[in-house]
N, C-alpha and C positions, 0 to 999 in steps of 0.2 A: 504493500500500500504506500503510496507516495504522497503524503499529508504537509509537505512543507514546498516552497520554492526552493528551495536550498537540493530537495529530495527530486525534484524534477530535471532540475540541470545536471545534478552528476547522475541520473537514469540514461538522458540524453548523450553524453559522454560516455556512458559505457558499452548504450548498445552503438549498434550496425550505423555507421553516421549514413542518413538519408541525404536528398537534395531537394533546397529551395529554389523556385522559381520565381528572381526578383522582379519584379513591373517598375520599371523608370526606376534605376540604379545609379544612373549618373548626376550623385547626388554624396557629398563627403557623410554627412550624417548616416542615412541612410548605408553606407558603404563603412563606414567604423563600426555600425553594427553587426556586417553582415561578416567583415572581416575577424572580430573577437570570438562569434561563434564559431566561425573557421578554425581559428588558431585555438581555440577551447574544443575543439575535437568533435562537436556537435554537428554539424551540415559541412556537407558540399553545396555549390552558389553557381546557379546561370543566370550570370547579369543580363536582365533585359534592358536597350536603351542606345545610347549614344556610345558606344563602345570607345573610340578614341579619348574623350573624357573622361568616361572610365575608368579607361588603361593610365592617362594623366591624374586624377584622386588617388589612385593605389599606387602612383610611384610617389606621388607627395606622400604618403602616408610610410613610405619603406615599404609598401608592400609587394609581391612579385604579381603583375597579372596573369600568370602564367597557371597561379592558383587555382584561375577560377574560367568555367566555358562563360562564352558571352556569347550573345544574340543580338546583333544591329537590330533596330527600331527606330522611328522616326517618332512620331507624336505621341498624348497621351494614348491617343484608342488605338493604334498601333502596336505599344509599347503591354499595353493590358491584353490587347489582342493575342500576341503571341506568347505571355508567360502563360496566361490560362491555356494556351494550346500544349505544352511543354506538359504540366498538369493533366489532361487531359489523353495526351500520349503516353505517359507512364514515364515521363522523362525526369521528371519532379515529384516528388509526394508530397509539398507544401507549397502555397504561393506565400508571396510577400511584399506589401504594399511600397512601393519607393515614393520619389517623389511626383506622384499624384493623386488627383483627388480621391478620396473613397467611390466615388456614385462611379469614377470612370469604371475602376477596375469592378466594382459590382458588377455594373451593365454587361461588362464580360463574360464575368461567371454567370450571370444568368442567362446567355444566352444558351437557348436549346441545341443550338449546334455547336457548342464549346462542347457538351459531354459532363459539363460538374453539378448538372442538376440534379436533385435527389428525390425534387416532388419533397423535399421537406423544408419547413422553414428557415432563412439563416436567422443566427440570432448572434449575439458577443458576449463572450464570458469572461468578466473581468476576475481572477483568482490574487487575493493579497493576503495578508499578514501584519497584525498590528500586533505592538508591544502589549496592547490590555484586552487581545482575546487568543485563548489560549490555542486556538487552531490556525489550521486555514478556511477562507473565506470564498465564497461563485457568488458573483456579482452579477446578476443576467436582468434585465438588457440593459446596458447603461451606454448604447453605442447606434444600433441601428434598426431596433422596431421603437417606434417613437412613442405612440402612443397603443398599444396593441389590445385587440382586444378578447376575448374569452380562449375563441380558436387558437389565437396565434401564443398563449401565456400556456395553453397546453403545451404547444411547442417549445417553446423555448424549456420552457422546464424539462421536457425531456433531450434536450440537447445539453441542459445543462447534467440532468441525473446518466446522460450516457459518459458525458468528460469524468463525471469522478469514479462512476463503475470501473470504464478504462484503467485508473491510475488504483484499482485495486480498493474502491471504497464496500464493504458488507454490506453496512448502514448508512443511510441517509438523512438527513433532517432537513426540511426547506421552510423556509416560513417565508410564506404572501405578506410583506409587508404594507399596510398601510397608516392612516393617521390615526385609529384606532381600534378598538379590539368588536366593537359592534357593529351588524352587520346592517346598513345605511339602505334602503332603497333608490334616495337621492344621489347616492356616491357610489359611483358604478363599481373602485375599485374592492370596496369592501364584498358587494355581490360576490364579483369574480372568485376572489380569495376563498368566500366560504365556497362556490362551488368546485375550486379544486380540493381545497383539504376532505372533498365528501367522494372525488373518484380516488376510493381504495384500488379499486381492479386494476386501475392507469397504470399505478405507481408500483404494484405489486413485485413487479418483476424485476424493478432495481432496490426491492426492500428501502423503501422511502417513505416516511412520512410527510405530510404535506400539512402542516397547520395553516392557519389564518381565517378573516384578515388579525393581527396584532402589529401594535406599533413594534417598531424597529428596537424600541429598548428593550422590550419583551422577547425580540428574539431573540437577543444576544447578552443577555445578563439574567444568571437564575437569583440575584440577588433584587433586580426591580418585579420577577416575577412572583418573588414572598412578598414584600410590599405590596404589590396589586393582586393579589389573593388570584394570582390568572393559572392554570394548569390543563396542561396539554402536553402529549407526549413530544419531547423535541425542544420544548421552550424553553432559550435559555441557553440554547447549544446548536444553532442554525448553520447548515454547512452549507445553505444557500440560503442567500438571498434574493427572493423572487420581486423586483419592485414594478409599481402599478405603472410606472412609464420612465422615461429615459431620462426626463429634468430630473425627478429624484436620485435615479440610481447614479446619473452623471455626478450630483452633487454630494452624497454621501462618499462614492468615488474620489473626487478632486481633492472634498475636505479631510477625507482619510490620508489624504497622499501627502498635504501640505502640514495637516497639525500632528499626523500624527508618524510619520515615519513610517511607510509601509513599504512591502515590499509586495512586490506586486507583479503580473504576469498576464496579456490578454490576447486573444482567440477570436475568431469567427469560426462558429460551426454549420452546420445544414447543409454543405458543399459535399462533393467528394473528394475534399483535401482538406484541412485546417488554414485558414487565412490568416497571416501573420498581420496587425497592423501597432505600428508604431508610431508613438506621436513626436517631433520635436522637444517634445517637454520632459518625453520621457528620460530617466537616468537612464544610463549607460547598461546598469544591473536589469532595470524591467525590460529594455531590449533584447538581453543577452537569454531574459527568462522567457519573455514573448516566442524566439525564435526555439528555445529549448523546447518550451511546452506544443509546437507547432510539430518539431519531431519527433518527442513521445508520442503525441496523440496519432501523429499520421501512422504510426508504426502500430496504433494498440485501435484505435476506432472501427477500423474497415471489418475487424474481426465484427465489435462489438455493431458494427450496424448491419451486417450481414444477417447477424445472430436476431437482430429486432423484427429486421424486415420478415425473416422467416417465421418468425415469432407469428404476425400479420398476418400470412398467408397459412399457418397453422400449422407448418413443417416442424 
């Protein structure tokens, strides 16, 4: 079971290094990331993008380009156009966002003739680590269903409950977070929350619990949960955090990350690769763990969604 970011990166280092497929690579950032994972034993890199530039970033940096395949590209849709094909031919088992926009390199992966659709939703799983909670933490969606609704928070939850199955989780705990623990007819979120903590059958098969709605202090402190006399199985000890839209999860997120020293690691799932994406702001460390966590999962999910989809079909 791989329960820390610390436990994901040397997983990644000791299995079989995979390769990422970078979209618009001709970028320093972007390229010191992809480089430390290299030299930390984790991936192999096919730069997509402006190759001569390229090859010019990694000689500034010391580094040999010799390290790494590269793939000419002209623009953004270009550039996303052909890493999701690399991905798609078997050439890659990860993508990973350079410098362009998110919506370019989506539009990519979804399209039907790329090959990485799955007919399932994507969603982003932010996974951190704070000094005042004693585990690790799935942050889902704090990135690209904006505002989602019943349909789509199924999903995402099980995109998040299949990431931590992968890394070896028995048990689950998820709490639907919202502004309070009653359940509001006026406040859509609170609905939703109590209708997932009521599909047992859903979650069965990744031994998950699913409370909610309760506020966020509820999930994550069995000490506010004596206080408010609130009791549910999982309360208190949430391995995810399911939130009602993206401004919340973004801002529990950001403010984790500034006050409180996190360490942290994030994902796009619902593809048939793991999509790395990395922000400018990010530390040096959450990129290194971004790209770690992109080649455990690509190397552990394909079983585990094989295994789902069969599931479906009653195989």
């Amino acid at each position: 079971m791989l329960c820390t970011i610390d436990e994901i990166v040397h997983a990644a280092q000791s299995s079989m290094r995979g390769t990422i497929a970078v979209a618009a690579a001709h970028d320093a950032v972007v390229l010191e990331a992809v480089v430390n994972a290299y030299k930390e034993g984790i991936v192999e890199a096919i730069l997509v993008g402006h190759t001569e530039e390229i090859r010019s970033i990694l000689m500034e940096m010391g580094e040999s380009p010799e390290h790494y395949q590269m793939v000419e590209a002209g623009d953004d849709k270009d550039c996303a156009a052909k890493a999701v094909a690399l991905c798609s031919e078997g050439k890659a088992q990860a993508l990973m966002k350079g410098i362009i926009g998110t919506a370019d390199l989506m539009r990519a992966v979804f399209k039907r003739e790329a090959g990485l659709r799955t007919g399932r939703l994507t969603s982003h799983c932010m996974f951190f680590e704070t000094p005042n909670y004693p585990k690790m933490l799935l942050l889902t969606d704090a990135g690209v269903n904006t505002f989602p609704d019943i349909d789509k928070k199924v999903d995402i939850l099980d995109n998040a409950a299949m990431a931590l199955h992968a890394l070896g989780y028995k048990k689950i705990y998820a709490s639907c977070v919202c502004g309070a623990e009653n359940v509001d007819p006026k406040i859509q979120s609170t609905v939703d929350a109590d209708l997932l903590s009521k599909m047992t059958d859903r979650w069965s098969k990744y031994n998950m619990t699913v409370i909610g709605p309760l506020g966020t202090d509820l999930a994550l402190s069995k000490e506010a949960c004596q206080h408010k006399h609130y009791q549910a199985e999982g309360a208190g000890e949430a391995d995810i955090l399911l939130v009602p839209n993206y401004e919340m999860g973004n801002g529990i997120y950001k403010a984790a990350s500034i006050l409180a020293g996190v360490k942290s690691a994030g994902i796009i799932l619902g593809a048939r690769v793991p999509i790395v994406l990395t922000s400018r702001s990010d530390s040096a460390e959450t990129k290194l763990a971004s790209i770690a966590l992109g080649s455990v999962l690509s190397q552990r999910m394909t079983w585990e969604t094989q295994r789902d989809e069969q599931s479906k079909d009653g195989k």
